[in-house]
PAKE-947590 format. One record per residue (C-alpha): residue number from 1; residue in one letter; chain; y, z, x. Coordinates in steps of 0.05 Angstrom, whole numbers, plus 5000, padded with zeros to 4 digits. Layout:
% PAKE-947590
PT  zalo  drengu  bavex  north    up  east
PT   NUM       A      A      Y     Z     X
...
% end
This chain:
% PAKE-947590
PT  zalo  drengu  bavex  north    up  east
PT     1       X      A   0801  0998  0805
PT     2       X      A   0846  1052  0771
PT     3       X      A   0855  1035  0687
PT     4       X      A   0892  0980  0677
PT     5       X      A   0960  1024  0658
PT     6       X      A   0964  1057  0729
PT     7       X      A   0949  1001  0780
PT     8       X      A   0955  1032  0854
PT     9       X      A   1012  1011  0895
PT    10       X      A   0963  1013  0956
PT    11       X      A   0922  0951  0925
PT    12       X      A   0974  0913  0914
PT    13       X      A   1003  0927  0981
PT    14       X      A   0934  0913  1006
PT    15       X      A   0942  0853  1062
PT    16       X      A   0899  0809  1025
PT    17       X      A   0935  0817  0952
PT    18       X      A   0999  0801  0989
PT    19       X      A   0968  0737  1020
PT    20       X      A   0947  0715  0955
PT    21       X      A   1019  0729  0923
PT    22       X      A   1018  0802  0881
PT    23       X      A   1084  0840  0901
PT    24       X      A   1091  0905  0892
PT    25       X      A   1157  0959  0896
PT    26       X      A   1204  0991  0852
PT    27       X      A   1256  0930  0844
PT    28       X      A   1242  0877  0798
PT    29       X      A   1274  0808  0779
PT    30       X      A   1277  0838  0711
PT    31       X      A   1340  0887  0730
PT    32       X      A   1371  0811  0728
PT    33       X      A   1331  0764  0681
PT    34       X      A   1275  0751  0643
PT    35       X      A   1208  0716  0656
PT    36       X      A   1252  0640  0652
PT    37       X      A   1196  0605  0621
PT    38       X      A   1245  0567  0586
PT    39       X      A   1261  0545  0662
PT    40       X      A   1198  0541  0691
PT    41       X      A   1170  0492  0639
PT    42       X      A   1226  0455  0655
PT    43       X      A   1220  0451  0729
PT    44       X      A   1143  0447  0726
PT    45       X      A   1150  0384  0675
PT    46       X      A   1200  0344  0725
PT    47       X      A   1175  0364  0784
PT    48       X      A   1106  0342  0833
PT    49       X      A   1045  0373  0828
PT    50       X      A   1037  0382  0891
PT    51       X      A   1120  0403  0906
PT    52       X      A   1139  0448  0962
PT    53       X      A   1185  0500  0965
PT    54       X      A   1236  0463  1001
PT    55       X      A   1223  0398  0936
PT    56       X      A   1232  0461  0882
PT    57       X      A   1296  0485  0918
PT    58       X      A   1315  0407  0917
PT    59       X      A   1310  0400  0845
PT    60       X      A   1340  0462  0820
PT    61       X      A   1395  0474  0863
PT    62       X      A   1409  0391  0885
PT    63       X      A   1389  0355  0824
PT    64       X      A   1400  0417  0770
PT    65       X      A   1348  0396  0739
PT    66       X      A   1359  0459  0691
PT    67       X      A   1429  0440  0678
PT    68       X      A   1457  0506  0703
PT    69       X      A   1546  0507  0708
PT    70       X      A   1555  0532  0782
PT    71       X      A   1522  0523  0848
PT    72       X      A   1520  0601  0849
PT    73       X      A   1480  0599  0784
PT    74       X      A   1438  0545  0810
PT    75       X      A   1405  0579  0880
PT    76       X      A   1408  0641  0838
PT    77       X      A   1360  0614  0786
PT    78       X      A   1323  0589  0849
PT    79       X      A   1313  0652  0878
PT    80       X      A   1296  0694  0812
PT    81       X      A   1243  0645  0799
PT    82       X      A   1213  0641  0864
PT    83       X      A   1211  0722  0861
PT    84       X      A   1173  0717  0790
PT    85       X      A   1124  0653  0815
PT    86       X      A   1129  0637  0882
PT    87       X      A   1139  0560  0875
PT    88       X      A   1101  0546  0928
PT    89       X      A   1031  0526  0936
PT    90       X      A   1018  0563  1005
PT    91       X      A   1021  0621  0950
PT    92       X      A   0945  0619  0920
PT    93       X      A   0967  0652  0861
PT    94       X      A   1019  0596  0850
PT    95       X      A   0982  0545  0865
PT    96       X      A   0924  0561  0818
PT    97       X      A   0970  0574  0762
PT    98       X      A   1004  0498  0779
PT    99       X      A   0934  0463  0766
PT   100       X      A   0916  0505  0700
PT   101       X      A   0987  0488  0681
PT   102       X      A   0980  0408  0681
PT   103       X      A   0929  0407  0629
PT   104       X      A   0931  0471  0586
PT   105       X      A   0997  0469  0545
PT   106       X      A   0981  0525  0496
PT   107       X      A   0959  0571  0542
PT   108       X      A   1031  0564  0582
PT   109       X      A   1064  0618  0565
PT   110       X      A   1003  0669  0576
PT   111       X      A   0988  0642  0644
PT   112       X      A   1072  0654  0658
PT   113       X      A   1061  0720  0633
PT   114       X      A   1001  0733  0675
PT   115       X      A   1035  0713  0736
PT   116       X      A   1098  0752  0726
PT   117       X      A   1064  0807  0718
PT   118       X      A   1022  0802  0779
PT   119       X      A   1097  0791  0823
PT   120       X      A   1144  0829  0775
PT   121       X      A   1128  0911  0783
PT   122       X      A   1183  0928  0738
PT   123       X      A   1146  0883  0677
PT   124       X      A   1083  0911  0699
PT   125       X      A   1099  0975  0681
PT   126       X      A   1117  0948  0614
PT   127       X      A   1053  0933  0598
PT   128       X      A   1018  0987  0574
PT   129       X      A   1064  0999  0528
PT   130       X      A   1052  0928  0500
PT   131       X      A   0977  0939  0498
PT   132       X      A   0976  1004  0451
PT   133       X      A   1029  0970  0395
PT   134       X      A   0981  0960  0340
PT   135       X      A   1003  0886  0308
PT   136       X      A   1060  0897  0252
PT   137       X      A   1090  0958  0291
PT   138       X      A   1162  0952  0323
PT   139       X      A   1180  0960  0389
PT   140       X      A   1213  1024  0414
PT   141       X      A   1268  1013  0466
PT   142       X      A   1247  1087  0488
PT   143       X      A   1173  1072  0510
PT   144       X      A   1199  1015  0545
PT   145       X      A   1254  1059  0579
PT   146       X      A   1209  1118  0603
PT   147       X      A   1151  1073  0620
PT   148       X      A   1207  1039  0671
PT   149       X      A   1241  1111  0693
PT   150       X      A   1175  1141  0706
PT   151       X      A   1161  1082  0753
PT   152       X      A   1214  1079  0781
PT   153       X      A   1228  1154  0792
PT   154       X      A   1283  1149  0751
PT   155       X      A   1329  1110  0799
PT   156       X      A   1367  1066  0752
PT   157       X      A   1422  1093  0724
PT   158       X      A   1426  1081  0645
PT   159       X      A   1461  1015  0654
PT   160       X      A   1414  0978  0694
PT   161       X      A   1352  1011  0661
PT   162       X      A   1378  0986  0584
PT   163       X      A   1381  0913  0618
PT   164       X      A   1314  0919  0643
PT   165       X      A   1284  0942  0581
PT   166       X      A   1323  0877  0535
PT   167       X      A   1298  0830  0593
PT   168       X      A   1227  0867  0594
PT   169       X      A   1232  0855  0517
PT   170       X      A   1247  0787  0511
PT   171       X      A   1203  0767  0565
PT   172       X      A   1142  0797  0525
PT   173       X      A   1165  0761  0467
PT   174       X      A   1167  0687  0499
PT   175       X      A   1098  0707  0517
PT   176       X      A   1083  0719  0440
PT   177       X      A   1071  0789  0439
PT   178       X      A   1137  0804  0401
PT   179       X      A   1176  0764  0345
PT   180       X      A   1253  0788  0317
PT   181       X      A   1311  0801  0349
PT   182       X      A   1344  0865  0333
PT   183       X      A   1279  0897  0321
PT   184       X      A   1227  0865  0356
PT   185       X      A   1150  0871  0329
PT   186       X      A   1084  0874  0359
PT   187       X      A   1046  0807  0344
PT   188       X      A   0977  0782  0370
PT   189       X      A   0970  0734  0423
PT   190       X      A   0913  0678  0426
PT   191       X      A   0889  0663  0492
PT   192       X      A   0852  0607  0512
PT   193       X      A   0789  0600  0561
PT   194       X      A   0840  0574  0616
PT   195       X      A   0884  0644  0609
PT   196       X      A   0819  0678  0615
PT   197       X      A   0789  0639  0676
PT   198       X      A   0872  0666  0709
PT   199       X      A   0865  0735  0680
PT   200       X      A   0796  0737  0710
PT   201       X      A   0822  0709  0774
PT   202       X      A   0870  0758  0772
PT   203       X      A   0825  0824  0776
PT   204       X      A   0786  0800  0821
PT   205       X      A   0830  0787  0875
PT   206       X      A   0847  0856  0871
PT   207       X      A   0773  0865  0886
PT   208       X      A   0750  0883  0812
PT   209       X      A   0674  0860  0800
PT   210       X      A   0627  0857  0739
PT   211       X      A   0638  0886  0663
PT   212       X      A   0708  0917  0698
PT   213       X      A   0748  0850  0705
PT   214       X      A   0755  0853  0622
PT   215       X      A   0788  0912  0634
PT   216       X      A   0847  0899  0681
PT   217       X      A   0922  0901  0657
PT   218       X      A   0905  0818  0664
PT   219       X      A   0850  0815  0610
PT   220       X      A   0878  0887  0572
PT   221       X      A   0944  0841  0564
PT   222       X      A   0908  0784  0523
PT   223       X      A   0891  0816  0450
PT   224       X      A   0825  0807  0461
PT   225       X      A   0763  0843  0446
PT   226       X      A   0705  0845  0510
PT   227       X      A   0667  0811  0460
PT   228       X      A   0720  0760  0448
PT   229       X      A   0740  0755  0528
PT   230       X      A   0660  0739  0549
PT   231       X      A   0659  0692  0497
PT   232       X      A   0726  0660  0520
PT   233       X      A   0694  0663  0589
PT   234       X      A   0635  0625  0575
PT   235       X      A   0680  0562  0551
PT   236       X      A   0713  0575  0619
PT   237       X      A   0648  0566  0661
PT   238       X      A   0627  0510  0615
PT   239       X      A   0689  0471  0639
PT   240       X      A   0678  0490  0699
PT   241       X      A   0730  0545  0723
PT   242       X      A   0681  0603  0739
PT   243       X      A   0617  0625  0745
PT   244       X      A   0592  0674  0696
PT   245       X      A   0516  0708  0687
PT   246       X      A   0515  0757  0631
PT   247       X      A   0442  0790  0625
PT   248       X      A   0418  0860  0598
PT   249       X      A   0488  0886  0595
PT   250       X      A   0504  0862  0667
PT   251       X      A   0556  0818  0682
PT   252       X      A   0567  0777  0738
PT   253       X      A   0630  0741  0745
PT   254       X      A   0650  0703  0800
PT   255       X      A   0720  0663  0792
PT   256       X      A   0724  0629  0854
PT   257       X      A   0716  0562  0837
PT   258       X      A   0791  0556  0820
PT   259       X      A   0804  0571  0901
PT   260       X      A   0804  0538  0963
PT   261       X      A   0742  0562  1015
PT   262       X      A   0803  0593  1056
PT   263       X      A   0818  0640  1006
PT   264       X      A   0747  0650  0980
PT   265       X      A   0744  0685  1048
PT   266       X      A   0795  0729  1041
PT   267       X      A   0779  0755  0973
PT   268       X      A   0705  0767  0992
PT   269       X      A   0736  0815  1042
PT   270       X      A   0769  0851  0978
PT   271       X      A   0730  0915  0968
% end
């Protein structure tokens, strides 16, 4: 697994990464909009647990259930979230994040962040520049900007990269990593053991084992020390989201429980 800053296009295009719902590329929903958690608590709070697809197209774009003006606006906000989570529990990643969602509130926002940045490459790319803000310091637009251009190989034109990088922006700030509006600082998130057992999760569908899954852009996005993460980890497996030996500096982590034997199958064949 390259550092968490410079994930490889090849794993994420990797059959098995695209099964379980990564998606990789140089476009983004972010050219467009943000990470809509306003929106996705929303539809996640009316909707089944078990909806499909067809019953989250239903409500947003039938029953506008998020109050949107137009039709347009309504299958357009369908299709930008389904490109950020899937909404659809064929997707593992999806469906995972659904059944953490019913019963960890605080956590919310983290696991939306997690997941966006698993199908969104242009916040992805975002992300290390997230990580190294020390708490207190202020945001600049131009790390954001050349952290998207370099990418991207500089394809937007200035337009189009300024609205990713106030989408990218805000998005990282309903996540809690940012607070202000003109100038936006670098606060520190709290994550709980649920975010961790989906952070976890995360990494090692990508086929990251041992001490290395708290050091994935995943964990590396949470604020927390390795210290802090095993610990967090530990009140995972004691509620019974993952397995976890540590012993003589090893560390075995095995966050499987959360899937279905199906796709146990295809992430053992992650190397």
């Amino acid at each position: 697994m390259p550092p968490f800053d410079a994930i490889a296009a090849a794993e994420l295009d990797a059959p098995t990464a695209v099964l379980l719902g990564f998606r990789s590329g140089e476009k983004g929903t972010h050219t467009s909009r943000t990470m809509m958690l306003s929106e996705l608590s929303t539809l996640l709070r009316v909707a089944a647990p078990t909806a499909s697809r067809a019953e989250y197209r239903e409500l947003i774009v039938e029953h506008n259930c998020l109050g949107k003006t137009t039709l347009a606006t309504r299958r357009l906000t369908d299709q930008r979230l389904g490109e950020l989570y899937a909404l659809d529990p064929s997707v593992p990643l999806f469906r995972v994040m659904r059944e953490l969602w019913q019963n960890e509130e605080q956590g919310q926002p983290l696991m939306a962040l997690l997941l966006a940045l698993a199908r969104d490459p242009l916040l992805r790319l975002t992300a290390p520049v997230i990580a190294h803000l020390r708490p207190g310091e202020e945001l600049a637009r131009r790390a954001f900007a050349e952290a998207v251009g370099q990418g991207t190989h500089d394809r937007f034109n200035e337009a189009v990269l300024d609205k990713v990088v106030r989408n990218a922006a805000s998005s990282w700030s309903q996540s809690g990593h940012l607070e202000g509006r003109s100038h936006k600082v670098r606060r520190t998130v709290s994550p709980t053991p649920t975010v961790v057992a989906f952070a976890l999760l995360l990494g090692y569908a990508l086929g990251v084992r041992g001490a290395l899954l708290f050091e994935t852009l995943w964990t590396k996005s949470l604020d927390s020390t390795g210290d802090e993460l095993i610990a967090l980890a530990t009140d995972a497996k004691r509620i019974g989201l993952i397995d976890l030996r540590v012993s003589g500096g090893i560390v075995d982590v095995a966050p499987l429980r959360m899937l279905t034997e199906q796709e146990r199958k295809h992430v053992h064949g992650t190397n």
